[in-house]
C-alpha positions as CSV (number, residue, x, y, z in Angstrom):
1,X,15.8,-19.6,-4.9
2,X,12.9,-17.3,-5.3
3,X,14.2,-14.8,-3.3
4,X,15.2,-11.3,-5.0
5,X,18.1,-9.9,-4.1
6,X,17.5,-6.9,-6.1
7,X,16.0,-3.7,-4.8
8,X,13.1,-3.0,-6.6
9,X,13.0,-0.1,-9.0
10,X,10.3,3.4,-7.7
11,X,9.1,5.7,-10.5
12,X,6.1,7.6,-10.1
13,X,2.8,6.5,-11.1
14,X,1.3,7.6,-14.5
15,X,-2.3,7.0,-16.2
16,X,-1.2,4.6,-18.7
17,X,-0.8,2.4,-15.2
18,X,-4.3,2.3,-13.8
19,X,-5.4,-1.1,-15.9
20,X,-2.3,-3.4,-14.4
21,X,-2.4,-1.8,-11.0
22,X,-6.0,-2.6,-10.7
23,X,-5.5,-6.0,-12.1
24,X,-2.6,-6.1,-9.4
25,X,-4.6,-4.9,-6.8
26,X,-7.5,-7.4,-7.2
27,X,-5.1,-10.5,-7.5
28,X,-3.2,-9.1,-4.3
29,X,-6.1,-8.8,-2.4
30,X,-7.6,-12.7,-3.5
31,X,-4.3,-14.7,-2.9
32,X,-2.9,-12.7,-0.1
33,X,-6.1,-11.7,2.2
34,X,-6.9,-15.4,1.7
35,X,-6.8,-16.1,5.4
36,X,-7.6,-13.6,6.9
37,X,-11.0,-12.8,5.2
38,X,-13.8,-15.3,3.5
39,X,-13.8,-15.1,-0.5
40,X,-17.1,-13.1,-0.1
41,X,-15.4,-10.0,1.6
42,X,-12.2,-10.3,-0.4
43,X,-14.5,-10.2,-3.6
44,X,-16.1,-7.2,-2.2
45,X,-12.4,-5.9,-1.4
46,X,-11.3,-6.3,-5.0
47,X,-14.8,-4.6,-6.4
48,X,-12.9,-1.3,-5.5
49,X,-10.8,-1.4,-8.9
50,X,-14.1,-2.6,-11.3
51,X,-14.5,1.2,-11.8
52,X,-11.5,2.0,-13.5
53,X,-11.4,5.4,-14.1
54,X,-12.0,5.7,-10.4
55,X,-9.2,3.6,-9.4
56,X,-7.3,5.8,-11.4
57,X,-8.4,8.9,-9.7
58,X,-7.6,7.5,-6.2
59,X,-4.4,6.5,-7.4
60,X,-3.7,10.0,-8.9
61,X,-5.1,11.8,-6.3
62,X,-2.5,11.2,-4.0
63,X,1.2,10.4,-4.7
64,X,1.1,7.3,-5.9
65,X,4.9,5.3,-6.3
66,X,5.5,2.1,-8.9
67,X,8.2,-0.5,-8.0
68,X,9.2,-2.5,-10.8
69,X,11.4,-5.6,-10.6
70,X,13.3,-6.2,-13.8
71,X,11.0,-4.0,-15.9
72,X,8.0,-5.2,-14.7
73,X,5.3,-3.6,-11.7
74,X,5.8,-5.5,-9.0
75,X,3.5,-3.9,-6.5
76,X,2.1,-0.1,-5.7
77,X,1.5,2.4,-2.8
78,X,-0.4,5.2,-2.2
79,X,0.2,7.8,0.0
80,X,-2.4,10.5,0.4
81,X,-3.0,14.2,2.2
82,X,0.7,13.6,3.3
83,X,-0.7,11.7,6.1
84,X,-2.9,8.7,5.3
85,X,-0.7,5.4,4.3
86,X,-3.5,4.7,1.5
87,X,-2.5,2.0,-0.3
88,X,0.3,-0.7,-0.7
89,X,-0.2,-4.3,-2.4
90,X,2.4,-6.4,-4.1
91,X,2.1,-8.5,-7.1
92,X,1.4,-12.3,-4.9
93,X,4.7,-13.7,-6.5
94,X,6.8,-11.3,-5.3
95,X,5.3,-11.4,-1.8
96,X,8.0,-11.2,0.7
97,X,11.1,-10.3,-1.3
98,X,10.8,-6.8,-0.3
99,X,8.9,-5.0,-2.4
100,X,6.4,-4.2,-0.1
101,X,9.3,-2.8,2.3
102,X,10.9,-0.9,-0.5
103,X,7.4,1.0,-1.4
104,X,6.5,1.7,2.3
105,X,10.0,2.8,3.3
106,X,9.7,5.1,-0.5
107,X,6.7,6.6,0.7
108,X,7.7,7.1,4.8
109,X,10.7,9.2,3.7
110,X,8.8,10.7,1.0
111,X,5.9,11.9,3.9
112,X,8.6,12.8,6.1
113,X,10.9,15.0,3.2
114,X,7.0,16.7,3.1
115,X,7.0,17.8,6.6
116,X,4.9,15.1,8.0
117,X,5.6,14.2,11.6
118,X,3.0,10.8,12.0
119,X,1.9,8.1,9.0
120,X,-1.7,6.8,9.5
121,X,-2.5,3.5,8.0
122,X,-5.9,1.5,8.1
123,X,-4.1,-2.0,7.9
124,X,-5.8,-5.0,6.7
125,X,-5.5,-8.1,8.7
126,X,-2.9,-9.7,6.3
127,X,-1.0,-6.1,6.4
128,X,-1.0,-5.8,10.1
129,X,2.1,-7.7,10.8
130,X,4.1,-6.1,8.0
131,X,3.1,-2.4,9.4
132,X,3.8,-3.7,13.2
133,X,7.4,-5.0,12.4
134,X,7.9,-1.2,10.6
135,X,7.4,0.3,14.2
136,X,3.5,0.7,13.2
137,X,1.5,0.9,16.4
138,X,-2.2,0.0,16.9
139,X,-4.3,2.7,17.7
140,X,-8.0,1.1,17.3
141,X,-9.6,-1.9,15.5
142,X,-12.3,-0.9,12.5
143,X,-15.2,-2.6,11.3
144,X,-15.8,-0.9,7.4
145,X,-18.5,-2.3,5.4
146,X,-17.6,-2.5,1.6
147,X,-19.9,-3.4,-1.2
148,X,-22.2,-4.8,1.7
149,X,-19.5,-7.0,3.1
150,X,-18.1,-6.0,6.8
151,X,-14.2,-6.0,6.9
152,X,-12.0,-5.8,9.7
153,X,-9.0,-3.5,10.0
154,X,-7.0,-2.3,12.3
155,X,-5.6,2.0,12.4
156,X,-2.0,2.2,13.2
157,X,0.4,4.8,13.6
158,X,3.9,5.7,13.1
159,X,6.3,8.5,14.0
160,X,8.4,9.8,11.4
161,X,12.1,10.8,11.6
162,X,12.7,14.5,11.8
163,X,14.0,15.1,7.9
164,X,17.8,15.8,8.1
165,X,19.3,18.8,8.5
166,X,20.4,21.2,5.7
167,X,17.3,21.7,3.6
168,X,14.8,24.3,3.9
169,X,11.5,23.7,4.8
């Protein structure tokens, strides 16, 4: 059926990317945050990537990973000060084949390999689940007020494995 039994493909993300990860982002946030927030705040969501060049530079400015399913992006994260869970949205039709847990497990062993001891995400309501059932734990509910729309998240936490043994830090 429409389930993928493929693993996704990671590569870094590169400039030539901004334009489809933006058009990614926006359609994630419309089809996916579609019950959990009113089209006014999801517009206002969205309006985050109508500045492209600074999309780009929040995208480059942190590490920023690419999965691609055969050949094409399927969905981004973001990871940034080695601490901060930025970003991660999935292309809508490839919801729930793993993509999403293929980019967040990518960037929790990439965090970890970097020393980090504790991943903070601001979760969305449509994201909270997904970061719960990764061992996510809430830490407070947030109230953020984007493009004059208030939006609630919630700040969760996770420890990270000690890296394995062997490598130098």
């Amino acid at each position: 059926m429409a389930h993928s039994a493929t693993t996704p493909g990671l590569r870094p993300f590169l400039p030539a990317d901004a334009a489809p990860l933006a058009a990614l982002f926006r359609a994630s946030i419309e089809t996916l945050a579609a019950d959990d927030y009113d089209d006014d705040q999801r517009e206002a969501w969205a309006s985050a990537a109508d500045d492209e060049a600074a999309f780009a530079a929040r995208l480059a400015s942190g590490l920023t990973i690419i999965a691609l399913v055969n050949g094409a992006i399927a969905g981004f994260a973001s990871l940034k000060d080695n601490r901060l869970f930025d970003m991660l949205y999935v292309r809508p039709d490839l919801a729930g084949q793993g993509v999403g847990s293929a980019l967040a497990e990518a960037i929790e062993k990439l965090a970890g390999a970097r020393g980090a001891k504790k991943l903070t995400v601001d979760a969305s309501d449509a994201a909270r689940d997904f970061f719960a059932a990764r061992g996510y734990v809430a830490q407070q509910r947030n109230t953020v007020t984007i493009a004059g729309q208030w939006l609630g998240n919630t700040t969760m936490t996770k420890e990270l494995a000690a890296p394995a043994a062997g490598r130098p830090h």
